[in-house]
MIDOSE-1310 file (N, C-alpha, C; in nm, 2 decimals, decimal comma, always signed):
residues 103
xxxx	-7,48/-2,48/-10,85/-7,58/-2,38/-10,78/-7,50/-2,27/-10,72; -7,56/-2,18/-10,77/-7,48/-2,03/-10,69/-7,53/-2,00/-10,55; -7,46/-1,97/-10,48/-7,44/-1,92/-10,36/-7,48/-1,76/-10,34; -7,60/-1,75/-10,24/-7,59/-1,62/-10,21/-7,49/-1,49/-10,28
xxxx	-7,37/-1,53/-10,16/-7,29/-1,41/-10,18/-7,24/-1,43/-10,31; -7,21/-1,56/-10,40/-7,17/-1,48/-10,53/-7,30/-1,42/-10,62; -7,44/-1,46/-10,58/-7,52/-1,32/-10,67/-7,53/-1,24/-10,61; -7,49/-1,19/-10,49/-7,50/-1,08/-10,45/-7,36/-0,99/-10,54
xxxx	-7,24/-1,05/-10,53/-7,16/-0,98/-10,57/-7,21/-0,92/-10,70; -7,20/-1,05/-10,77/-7,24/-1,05/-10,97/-7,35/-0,94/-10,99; -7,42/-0,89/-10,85/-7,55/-0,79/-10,91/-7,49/-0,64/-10,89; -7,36/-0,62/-10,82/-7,28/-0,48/-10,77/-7,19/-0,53/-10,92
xxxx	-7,21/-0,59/-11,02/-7,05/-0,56/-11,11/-7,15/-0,49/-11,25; -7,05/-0,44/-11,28/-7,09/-0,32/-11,42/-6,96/-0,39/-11,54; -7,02/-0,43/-11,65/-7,00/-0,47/-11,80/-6,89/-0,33/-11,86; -6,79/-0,34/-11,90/-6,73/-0,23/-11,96/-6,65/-0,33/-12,10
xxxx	-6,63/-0,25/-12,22/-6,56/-0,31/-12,29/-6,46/-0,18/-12,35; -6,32/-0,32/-12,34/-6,20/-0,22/-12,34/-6,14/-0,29/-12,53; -6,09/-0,26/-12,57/-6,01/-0,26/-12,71/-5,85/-0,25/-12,67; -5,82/-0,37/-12,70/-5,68/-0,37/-12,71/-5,58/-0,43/-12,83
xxxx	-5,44/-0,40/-12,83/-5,38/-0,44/-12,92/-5,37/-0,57/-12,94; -5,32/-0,65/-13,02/-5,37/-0,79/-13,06/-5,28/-0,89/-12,96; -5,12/-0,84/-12,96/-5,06/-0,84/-12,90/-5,07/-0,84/-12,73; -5,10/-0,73/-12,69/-5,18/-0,73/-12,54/-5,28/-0,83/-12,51
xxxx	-5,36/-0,88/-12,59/-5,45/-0,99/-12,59/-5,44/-1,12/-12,58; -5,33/-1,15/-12,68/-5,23/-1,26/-12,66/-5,14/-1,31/-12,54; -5,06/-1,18/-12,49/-5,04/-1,18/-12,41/-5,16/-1,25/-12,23; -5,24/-1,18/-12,23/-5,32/-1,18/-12,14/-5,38/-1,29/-12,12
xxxx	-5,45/-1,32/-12,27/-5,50/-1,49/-12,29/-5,37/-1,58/-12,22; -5,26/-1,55/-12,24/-5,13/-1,69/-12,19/-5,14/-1,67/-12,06; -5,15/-1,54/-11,98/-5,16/-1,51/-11,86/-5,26/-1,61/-11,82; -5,39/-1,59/-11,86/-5,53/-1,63/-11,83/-5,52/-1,81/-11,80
xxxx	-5,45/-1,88/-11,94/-5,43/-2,00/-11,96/-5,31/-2,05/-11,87; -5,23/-2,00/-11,84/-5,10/-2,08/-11,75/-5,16/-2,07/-11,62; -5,23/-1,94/-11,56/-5,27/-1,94/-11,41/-5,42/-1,97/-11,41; -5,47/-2,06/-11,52/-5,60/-2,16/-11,48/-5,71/-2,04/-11,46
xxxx	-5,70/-1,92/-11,53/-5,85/-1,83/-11,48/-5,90/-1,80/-11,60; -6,00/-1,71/-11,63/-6,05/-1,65/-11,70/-5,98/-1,53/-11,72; -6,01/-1,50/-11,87/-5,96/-1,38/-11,89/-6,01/-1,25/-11,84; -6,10/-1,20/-11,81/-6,20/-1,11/-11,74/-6,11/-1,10/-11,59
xxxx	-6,11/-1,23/-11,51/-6,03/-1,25/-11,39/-5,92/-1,16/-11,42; -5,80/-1,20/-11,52/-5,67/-1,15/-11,50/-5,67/-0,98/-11,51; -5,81/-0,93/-11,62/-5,81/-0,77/-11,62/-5,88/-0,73/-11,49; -5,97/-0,80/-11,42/-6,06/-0,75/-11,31/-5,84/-0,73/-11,17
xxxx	-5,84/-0,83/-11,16/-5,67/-0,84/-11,09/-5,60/-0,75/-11,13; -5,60/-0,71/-11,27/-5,47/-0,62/-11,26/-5,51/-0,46/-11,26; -5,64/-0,43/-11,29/-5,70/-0,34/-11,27/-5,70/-0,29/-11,11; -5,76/-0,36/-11,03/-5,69/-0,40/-10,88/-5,60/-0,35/-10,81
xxxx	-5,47/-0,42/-10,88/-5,34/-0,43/-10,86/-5,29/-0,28/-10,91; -5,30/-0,23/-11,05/-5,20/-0,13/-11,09/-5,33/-0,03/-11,07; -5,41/-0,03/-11,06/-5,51/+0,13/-11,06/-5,55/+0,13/-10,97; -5,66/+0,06/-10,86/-5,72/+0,09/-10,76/-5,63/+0,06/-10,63
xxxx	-5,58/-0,05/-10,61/-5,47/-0,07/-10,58/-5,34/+0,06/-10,50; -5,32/+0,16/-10,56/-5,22/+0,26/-10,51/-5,28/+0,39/-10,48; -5,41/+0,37/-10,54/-5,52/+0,49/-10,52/-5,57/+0,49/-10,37; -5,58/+0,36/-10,36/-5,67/+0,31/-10,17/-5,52/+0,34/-10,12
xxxx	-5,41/+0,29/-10,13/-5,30/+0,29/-10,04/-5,29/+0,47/-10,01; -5,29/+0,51/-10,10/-5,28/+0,71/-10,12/-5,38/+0,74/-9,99; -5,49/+0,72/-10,04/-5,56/+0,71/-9,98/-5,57/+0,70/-9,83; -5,53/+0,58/-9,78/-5,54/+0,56/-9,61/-5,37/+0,61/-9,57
xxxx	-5,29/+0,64/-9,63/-5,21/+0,75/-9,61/-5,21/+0,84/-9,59; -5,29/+0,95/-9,67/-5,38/+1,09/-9,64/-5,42/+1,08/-9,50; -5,52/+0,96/-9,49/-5,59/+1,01/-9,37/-5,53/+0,97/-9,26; -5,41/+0,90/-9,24/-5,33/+0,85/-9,15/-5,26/+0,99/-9,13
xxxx	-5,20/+1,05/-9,20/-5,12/+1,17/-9,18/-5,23/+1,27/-9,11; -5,33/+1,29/-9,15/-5,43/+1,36/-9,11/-5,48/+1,32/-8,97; -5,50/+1,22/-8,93/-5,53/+1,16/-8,81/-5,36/+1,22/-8,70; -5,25/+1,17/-8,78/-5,17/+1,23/-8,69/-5,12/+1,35/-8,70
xxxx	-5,18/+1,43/-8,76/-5,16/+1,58/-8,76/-5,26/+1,61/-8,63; -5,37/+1,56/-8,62/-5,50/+1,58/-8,54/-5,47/+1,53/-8,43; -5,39/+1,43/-8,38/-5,41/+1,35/-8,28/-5,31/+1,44/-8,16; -5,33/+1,39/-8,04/-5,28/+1,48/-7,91/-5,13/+1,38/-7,91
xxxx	-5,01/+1,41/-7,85/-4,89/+1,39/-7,82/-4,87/+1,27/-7,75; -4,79/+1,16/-7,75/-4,83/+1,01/-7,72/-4,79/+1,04/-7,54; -4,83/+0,96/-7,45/-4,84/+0,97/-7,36/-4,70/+0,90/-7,31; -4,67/+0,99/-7,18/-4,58/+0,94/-7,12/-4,55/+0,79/-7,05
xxxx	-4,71/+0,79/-7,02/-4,68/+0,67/-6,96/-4,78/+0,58/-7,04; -4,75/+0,48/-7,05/-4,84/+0,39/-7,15/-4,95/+0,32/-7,05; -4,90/+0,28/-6,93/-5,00/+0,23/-6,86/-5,15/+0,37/-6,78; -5,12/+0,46/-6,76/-5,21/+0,54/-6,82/-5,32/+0,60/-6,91
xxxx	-5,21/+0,64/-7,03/-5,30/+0,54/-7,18/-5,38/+0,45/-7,15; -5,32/+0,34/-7,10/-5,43/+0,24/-7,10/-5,55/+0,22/-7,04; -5,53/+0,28/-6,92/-5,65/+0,32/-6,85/-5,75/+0,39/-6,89; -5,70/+0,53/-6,93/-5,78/+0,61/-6,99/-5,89/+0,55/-7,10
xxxx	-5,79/+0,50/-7,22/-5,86/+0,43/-7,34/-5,96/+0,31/-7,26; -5,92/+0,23/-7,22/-6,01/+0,16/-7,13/-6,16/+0,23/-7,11; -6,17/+0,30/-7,00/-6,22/+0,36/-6,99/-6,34/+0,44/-7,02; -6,28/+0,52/-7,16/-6,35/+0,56/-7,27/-6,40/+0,49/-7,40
xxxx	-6,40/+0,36/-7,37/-6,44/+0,22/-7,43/-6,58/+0,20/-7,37; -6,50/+0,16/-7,22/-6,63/+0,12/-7,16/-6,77/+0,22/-7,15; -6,72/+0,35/-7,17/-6,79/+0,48/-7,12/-6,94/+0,43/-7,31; -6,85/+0,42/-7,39/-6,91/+0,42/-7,52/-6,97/+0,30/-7,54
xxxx	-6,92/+0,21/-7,49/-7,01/+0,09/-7,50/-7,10/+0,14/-7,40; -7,12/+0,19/-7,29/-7,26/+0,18/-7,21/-7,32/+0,28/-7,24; -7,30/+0,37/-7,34/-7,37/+0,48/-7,40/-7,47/+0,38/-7,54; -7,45/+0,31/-7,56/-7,52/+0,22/-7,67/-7,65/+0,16/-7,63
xxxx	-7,74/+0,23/-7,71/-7,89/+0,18/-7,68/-7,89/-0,02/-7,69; -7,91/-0,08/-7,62/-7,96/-0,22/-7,63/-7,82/-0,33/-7,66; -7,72/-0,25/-7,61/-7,60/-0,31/-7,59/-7,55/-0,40/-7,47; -7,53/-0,45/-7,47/-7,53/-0,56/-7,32/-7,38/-0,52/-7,27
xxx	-7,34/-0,52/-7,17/-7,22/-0,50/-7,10/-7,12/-0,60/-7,10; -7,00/-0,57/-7,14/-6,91/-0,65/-7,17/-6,89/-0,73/-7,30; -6,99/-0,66/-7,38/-6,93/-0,70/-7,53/-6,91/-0,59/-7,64
């Protein structure tokens, strides 16, 4: 019996068909058979791994650099900082419609 979240997932995936050398196939099938998965598994993984994979890393890099191009000069004093941030925590959590205090 399937579980919720795996038909939830199975209903976000999209069918593609790729053509490979016979060779690459072979290959991939041994991959599939020594580490006990499906073949589909090892291309959904490496797809992952070599393409989406360094595109997300780029990614939260960009906006890490961007964030600290944006961001104000670190504070001298850290216990300060910490007040402040505090502060402007608590300020935003009690700005929250039907938010209870302290969480």
């Amino acid at each position: 019996m399937y579980r919720l979240s795996t038909l939830a997932k199975m209903a976000k995936t999209r069918k593609i068909q790729v053509t490979l050398e016979e060779s690459q196939y072979e290959k991939l099938a041994e991959i599939a058979e020594r580490d006990g998965k499906k073949l589909a598994a090892v291309v959904r993984e490496s797809v992952v791994q070599y393409c989406l994979g360094p595109e997300s890393r780029k990614a939260k890099r960009q906006a890490l650099k961007a964030l600290v191009a944006e961001s104000a000069p670190p504070p001298k004093e850290y216990a300060d900082w910490e007040r402040e941030y505090s502060e402007i925590k608590s300020e935003a959590r009690s700005s929250r419609p039907g938010q209870r205090p302290g969480r």
